[in-house]
C-alpha positions as CSV (number, residue, x, y, z in Angstrom):
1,X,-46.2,335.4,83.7
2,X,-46.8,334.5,87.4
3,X,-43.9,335.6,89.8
4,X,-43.5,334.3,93.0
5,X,-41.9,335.6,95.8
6,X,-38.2,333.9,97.0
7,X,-39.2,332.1,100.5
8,X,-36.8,332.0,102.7
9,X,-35.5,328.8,104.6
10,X,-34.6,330.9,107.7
11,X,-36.9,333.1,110.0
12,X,-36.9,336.6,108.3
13,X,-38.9,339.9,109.5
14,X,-41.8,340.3,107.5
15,X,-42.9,343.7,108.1
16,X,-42.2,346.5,111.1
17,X,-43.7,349.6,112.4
18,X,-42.1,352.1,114.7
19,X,-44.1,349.8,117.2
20,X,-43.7,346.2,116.0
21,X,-41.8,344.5,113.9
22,X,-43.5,340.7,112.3
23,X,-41.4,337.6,112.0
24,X,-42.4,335.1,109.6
25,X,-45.8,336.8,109.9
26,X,-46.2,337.2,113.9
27,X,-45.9,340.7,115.5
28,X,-43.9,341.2,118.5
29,X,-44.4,344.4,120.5
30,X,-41.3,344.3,122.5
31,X,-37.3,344.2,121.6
32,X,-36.3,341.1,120.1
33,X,-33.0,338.9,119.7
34,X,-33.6,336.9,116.0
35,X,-31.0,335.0,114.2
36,X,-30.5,332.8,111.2
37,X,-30.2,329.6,113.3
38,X,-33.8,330.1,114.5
39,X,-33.7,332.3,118.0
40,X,-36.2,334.3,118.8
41,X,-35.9,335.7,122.4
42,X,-38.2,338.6,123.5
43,X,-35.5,340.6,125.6
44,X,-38.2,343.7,127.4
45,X,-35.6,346.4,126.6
46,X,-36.9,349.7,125.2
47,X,-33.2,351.2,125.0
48,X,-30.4,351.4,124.0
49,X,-29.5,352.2,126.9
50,X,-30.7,349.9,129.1
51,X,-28.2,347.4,127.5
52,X,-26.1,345.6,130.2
53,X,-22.8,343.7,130.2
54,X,-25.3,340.4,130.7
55,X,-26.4,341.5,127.3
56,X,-23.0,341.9,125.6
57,X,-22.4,338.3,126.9
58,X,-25.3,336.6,125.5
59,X,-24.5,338.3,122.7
60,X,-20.8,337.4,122.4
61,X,-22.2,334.0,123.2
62,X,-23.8,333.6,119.8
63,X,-19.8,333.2,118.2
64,X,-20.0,329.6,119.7
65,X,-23.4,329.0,117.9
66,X,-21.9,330.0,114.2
67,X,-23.2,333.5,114.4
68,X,-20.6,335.6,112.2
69,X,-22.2,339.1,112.7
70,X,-24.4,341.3,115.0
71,X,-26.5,343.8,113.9
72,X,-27.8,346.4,116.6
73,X,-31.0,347.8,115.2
74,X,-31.2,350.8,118.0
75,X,-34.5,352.0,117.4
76,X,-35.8,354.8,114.7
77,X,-32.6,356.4,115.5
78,X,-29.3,355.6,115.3
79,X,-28.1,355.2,118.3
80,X,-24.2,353.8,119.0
81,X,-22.9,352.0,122.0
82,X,-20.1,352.6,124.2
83,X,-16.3,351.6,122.6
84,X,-15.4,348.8,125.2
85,X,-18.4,347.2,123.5
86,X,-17.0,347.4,119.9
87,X,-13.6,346.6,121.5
88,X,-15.0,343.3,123.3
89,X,-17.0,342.2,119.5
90,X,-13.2,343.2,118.0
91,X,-11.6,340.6,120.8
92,X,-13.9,338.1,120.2
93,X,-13.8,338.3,116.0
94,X,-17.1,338.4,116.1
95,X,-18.8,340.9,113.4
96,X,-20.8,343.9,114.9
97,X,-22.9,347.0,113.5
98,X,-25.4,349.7,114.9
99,X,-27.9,350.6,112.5
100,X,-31.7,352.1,112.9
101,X,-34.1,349.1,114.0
102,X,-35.5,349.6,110.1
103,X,-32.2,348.9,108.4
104,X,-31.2,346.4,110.6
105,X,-34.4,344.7,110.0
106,X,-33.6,344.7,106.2
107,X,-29.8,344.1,106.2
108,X,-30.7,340.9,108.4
109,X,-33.1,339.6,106.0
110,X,-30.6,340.0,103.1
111,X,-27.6,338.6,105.1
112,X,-29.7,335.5,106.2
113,X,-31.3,335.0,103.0
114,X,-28.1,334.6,101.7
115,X,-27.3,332.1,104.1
116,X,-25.0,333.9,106.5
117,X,-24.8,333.2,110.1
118,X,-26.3,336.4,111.2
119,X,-28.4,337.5,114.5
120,X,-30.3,340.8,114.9
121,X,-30.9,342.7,118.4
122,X,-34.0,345.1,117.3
123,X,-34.9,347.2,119.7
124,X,-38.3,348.4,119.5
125,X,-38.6,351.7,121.8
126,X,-41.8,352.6,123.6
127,X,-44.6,355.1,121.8
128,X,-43.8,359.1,122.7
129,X,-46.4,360.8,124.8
């Protein structure tokens, strides 16, 4: 019997590293903002951080696009962010969670291949001398 594997109709991370991570098939060196609705925005933060309140907007921005959930994928560590973050995600009933970038990669890629409205910060943090 030949198997096949389930294609997705939505943009999905393909593989990662500590130091990339692939969507649909192209590597990206630097932090990304993905969703299920088709953005990809390269953001240059290495950080957790180095996240700003202009962040948080776009972010809370995504409601109005459908987005029902954010997942933070804070690098190969959990990393959380400050409370008046989580309290501004809570205000604005949007869905929010902090995972490691690997996790979030694969929760994002089970959530959208299930057809949620999902987006995924990954940050990808710069190599350790």
């Amino acid at each position: 019997m030949k198997l096949q594997p389930d294609q997705m109709d939505v943009q999905a991370v393909t593989a990662y590293s500590k130091d990339w991570i692939a969507i649909n098939g192209e590597k990206h060196f630097e932090s990304l903002l993905i969703s299920s609705e088709g953005q990809r925005d390269p953001l240059g933060l290495l950080k957790p951080e180095h996240l700003t309140t202009s962040h948080l907007e776009q972010l809370i921005e995504l409601k109005g696009k459908g987005i029902e959930l954010v997942l933070l994928g804070s690098g190969q560590k959990l990393k959380f962010l400050p409370k008046q973050w989580l309290t501004a995600f809570h205000n604005a009933k949007l869905g929010f969670e902090t995972m490691d970038t690997p996790a979030a990669c694969r929760t994002y890629n089970i959530l959208a291949g299930e057809g949620r409205k999902v987006a995924a910060l990954l940050l990808i943090e710069p190599p350790t001398a």
